[in-house]
Backbone as CSV, one residue per row, in Angstrom:
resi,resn,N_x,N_y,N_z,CA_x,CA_y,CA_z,C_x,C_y,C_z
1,UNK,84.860,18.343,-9.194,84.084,18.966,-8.151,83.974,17.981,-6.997
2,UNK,84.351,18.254,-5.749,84.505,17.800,-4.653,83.584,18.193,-3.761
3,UNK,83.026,17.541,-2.942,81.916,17.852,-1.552,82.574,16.635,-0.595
4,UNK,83.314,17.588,0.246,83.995,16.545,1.498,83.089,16.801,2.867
5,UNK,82.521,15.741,3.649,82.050,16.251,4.593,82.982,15.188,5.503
6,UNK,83.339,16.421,6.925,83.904,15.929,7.906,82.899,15.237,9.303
7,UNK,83.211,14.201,9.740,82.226,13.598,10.764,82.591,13.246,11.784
8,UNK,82.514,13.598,13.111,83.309,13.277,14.447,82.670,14.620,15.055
9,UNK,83.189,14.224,16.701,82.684,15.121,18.059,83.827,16.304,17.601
10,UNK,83.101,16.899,18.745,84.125,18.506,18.666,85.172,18.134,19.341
11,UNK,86.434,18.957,18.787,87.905,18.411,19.248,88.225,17.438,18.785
12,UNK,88.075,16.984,17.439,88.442,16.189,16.965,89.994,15.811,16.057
13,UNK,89.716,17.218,15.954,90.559,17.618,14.699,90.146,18.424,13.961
14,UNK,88.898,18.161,13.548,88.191,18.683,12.534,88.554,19.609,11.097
15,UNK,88.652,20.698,12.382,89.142,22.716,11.596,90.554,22.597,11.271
16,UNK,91.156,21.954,12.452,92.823,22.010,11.974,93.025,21.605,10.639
17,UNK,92.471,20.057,10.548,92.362,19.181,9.740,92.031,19.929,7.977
18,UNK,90.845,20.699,8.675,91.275,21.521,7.215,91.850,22.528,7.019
19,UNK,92.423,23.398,8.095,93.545,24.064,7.557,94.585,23.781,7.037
20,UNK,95.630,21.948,7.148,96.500,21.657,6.958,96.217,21.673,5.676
21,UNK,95.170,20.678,5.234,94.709,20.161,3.780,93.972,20.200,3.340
22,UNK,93.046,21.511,3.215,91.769,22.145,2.407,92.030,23.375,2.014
23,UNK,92.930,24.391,2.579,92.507,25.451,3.285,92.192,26.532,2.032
24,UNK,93.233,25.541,0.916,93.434,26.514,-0.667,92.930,25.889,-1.574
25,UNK,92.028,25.135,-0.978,90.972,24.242,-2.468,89.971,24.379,-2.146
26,UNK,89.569,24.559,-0.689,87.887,23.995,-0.541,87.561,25.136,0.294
27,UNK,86.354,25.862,0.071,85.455,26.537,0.405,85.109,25.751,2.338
28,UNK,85.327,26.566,3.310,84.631,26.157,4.153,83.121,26.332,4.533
29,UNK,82.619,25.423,5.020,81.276,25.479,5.019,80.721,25.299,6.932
30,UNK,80.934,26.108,7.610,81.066,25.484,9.232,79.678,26.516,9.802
31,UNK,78.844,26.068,10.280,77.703,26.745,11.065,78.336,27.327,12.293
32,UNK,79.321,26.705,13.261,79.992,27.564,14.446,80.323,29.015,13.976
33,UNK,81.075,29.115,12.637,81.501,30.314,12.282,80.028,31.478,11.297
34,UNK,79.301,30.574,10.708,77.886,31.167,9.778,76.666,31.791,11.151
35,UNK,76.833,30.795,11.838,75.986,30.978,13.431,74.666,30.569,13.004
36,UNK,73.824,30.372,11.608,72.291,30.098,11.099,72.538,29.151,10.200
37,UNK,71.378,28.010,10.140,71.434,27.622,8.638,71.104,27.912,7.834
38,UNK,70.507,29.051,7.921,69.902,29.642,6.920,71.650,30.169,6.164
39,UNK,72.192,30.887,6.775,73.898,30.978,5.946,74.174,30.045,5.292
40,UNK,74.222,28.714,6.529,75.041,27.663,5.653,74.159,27.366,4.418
41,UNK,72.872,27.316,4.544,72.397,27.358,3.248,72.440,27.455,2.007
42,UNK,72.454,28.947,2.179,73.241,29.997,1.175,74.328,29.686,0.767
43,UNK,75.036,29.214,1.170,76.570,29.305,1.330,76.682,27.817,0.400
44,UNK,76.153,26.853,1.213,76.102,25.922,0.547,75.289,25.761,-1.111
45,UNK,74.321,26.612,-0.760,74.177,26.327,-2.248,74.905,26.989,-3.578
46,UNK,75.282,28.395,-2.920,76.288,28.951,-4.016,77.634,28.029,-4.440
47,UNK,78.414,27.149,-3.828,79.070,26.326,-4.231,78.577,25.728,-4.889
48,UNK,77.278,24.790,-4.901,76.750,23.685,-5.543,76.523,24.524,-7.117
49,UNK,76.003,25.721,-7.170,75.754,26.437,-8.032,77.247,26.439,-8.985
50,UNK,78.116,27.180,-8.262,79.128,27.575,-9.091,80.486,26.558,-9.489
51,UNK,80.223,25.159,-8.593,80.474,24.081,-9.296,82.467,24.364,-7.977
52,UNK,81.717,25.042,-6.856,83.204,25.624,-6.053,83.260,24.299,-4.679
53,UNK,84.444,23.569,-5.393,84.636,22.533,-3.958,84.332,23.325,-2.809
54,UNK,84.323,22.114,-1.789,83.690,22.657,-0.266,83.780,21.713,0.345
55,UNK,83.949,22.133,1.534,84.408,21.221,2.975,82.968,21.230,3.597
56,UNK,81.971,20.446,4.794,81.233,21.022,5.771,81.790,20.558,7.091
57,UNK,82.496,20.962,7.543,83.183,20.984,8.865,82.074,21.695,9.950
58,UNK,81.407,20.086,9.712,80.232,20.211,11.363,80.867,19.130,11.571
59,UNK,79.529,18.381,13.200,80.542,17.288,13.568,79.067,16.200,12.927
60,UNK,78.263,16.195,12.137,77.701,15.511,11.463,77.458,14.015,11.720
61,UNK,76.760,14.134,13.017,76.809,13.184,13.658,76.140,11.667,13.046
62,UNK,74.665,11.805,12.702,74.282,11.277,12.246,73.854,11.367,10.987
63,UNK,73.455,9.212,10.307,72.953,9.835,8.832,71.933,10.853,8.389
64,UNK,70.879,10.913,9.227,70.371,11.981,8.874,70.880,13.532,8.459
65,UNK,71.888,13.824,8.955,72.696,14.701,9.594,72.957,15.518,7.591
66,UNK,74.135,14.226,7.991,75.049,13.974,6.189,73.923,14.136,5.291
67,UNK,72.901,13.479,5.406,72.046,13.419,4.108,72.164,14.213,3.084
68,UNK,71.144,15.051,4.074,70.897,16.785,3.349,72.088,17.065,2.347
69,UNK,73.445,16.938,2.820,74.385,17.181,2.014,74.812,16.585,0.841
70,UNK,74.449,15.145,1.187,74.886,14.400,0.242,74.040,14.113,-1.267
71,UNK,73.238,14.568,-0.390,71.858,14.127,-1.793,71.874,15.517,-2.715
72,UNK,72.245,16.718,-2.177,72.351,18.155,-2.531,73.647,18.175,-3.660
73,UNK,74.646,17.560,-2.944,75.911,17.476,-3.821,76.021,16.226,-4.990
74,UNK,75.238,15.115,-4.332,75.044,14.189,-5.317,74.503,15.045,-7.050
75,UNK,73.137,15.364,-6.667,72.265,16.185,-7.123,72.835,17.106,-8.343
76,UNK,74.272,17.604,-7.846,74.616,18.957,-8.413,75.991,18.267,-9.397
77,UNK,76.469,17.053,-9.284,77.359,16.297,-9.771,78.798,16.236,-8.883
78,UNK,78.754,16.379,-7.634,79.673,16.175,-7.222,80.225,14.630,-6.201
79,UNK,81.643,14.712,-6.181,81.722,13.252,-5.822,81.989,13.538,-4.269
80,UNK,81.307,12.764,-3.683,81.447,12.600,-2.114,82.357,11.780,-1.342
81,UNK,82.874,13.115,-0.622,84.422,12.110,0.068,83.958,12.433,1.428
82,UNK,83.870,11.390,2.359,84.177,11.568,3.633,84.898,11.231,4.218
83,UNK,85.245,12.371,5.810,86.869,11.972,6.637,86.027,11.608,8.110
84,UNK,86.380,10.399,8.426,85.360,10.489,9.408,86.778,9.967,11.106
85,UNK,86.560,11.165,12.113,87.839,11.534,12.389,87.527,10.234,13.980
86,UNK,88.437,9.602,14.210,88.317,9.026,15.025,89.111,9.765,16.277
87,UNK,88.276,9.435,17.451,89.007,10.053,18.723,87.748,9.610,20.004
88,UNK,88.684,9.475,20.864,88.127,8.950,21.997,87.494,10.351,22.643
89,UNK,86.184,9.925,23.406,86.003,11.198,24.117,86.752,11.206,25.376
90,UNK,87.730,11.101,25.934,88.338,11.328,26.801,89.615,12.288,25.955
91,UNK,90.074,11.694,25.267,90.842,12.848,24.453,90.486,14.077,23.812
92,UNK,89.060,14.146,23.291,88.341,15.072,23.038,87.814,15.961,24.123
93,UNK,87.906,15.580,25.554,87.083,16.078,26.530,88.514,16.992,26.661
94,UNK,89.738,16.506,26.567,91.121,17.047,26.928,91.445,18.106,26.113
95,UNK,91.038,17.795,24.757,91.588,19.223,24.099,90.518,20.394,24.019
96,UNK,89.317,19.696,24.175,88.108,21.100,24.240,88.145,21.760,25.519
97,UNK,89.142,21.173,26.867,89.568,22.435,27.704,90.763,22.898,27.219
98,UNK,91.390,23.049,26.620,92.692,23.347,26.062,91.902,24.608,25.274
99,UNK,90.798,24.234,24.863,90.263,25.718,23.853,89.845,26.742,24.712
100,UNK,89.670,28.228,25.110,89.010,28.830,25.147,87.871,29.783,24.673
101,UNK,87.441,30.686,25.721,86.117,31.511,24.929,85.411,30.671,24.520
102,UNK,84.656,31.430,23.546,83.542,30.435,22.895,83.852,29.444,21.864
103,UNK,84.946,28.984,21.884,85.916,27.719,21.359,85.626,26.614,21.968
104,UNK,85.595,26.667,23.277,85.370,25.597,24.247,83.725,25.045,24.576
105,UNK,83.836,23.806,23.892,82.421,23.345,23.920,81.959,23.110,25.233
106,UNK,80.479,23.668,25.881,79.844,23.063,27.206,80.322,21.485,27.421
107,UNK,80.870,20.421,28.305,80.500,19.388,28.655,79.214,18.766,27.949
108,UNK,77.947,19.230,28.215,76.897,18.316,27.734,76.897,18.621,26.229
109,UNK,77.162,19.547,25.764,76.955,19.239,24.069,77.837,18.656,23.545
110,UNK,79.316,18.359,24.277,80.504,17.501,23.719,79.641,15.719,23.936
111,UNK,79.280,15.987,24.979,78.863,14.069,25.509,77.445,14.081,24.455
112,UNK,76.323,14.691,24.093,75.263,14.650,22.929,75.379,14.316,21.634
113,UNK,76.802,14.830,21.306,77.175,14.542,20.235,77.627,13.216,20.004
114,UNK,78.335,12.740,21.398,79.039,11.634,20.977,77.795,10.498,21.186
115,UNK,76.932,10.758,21.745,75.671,9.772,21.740,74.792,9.338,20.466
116,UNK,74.856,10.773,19.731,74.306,11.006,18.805,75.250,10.226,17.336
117,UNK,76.164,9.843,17.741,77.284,9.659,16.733,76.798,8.348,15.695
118,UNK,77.045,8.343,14.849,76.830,7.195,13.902,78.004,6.718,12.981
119,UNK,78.561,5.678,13.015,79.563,5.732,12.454,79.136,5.982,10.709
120,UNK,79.875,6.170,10.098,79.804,6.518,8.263,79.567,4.943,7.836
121,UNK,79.077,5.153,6.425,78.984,4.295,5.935,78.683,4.360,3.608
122,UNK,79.755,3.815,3.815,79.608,3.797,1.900,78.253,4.002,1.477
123,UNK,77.653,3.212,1.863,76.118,3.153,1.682,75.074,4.107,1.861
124,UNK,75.419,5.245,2.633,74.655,6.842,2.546,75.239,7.440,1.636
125,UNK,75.932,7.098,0.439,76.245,7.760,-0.950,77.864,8.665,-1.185
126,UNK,78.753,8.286,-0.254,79.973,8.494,-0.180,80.904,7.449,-1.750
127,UNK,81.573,8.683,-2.001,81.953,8.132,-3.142,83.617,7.606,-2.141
128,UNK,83.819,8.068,-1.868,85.278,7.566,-1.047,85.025,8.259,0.775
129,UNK,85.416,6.893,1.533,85.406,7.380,3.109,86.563,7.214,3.668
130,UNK,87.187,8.134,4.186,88.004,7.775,5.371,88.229,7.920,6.964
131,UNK,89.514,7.119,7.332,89.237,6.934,8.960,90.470,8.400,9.296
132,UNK,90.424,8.974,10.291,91.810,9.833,10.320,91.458,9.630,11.657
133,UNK,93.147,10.098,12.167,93.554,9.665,13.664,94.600,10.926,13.492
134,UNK,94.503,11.828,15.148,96.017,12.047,15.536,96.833,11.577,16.401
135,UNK,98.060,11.524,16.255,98.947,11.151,16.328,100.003,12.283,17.019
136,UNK,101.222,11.920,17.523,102.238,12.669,17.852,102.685,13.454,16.783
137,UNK,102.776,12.557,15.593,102.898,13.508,14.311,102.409,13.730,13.936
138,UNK,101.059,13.955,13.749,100.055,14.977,12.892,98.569,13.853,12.996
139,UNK,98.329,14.085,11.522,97.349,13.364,11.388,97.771,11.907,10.480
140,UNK,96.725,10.827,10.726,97.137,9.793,9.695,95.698,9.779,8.827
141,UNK,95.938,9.524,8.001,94.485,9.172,7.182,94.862,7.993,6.148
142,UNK,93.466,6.995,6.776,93.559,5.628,6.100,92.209,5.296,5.721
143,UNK,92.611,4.556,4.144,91.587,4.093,3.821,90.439,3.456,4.594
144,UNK,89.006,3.674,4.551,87.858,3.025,4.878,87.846,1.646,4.253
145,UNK,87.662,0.959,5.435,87.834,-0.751,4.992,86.389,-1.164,5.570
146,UNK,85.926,-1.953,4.958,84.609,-2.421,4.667,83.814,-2.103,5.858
147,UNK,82.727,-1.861,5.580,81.899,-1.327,6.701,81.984,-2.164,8.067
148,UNK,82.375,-0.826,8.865,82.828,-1.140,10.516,80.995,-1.594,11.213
């Protein structure tokens, strides 16, 4: 049983990120698409219940943020992996106009987030963390090396 939570600004990668490599194991768990937490709630706890891996593809800025999740999944016996997506906000500012409709994040909630940002850390109860980057070719994902 797996509980992966993803951590980074919008346009990160994020969603892609788990379509490439979640999309047929892990339950998504995303409030943009639930619209309440009261869903993700729900949602979240029926996984924890039925023992059903799960992604939370927010941008989970801070520890506070992760907690809730981690202590929930800890709780329920699952092991905690985080992908914590690196990207500059100038590159992020570039592909969230590339999105449209309501895809495309306001300016000020893209720059809030990134204020709000905290980098990860082993030590809020992550059983494995990683760094991911894109690239011309896709994504890279590399081991978390001792707290940044």
């Amino acid at each position: 049983m797996e509980a992966v939570l993803f951590i980074g600004m919008q346009a990160s990668g994020k969603s892609t990120f788990y379509r490439e490599r979640f999309f047929s194991s892990h339950v998504r768990i995303n409030l943009d698409m639930l619209r309440t937490r009261h869903r993700e709630k729900r949602l979240l706890e029926v996984c924890l219940d039925t023992k059903q891996p799960f992604i939370v593809d927010n941008t989970n800025p801070t520890k506070l943020n992760r907690q809730a999740y981690i202590s929930s999944a800890k709780e329920a016996g699952f092991k905690i992996v985080g992908y914590y997506f690196q990207s500059s906000i100038e590159d992020c500012k570039r592909r969230n106009e590339q999105r449209t409709g309501e895809q495309q994040v306001p300016l000020p909630g893209l720059l809030g987030t990134y204020s709000r940002l905290e980098i990860p850390s082993i030590a809020e109860g992550f059983d494995e963390l990683f760094y991911v980057r894109i690239t011309d070719g896709g994504f890279v994902v590399e081991e978390w090396k001792n707290e940044v």
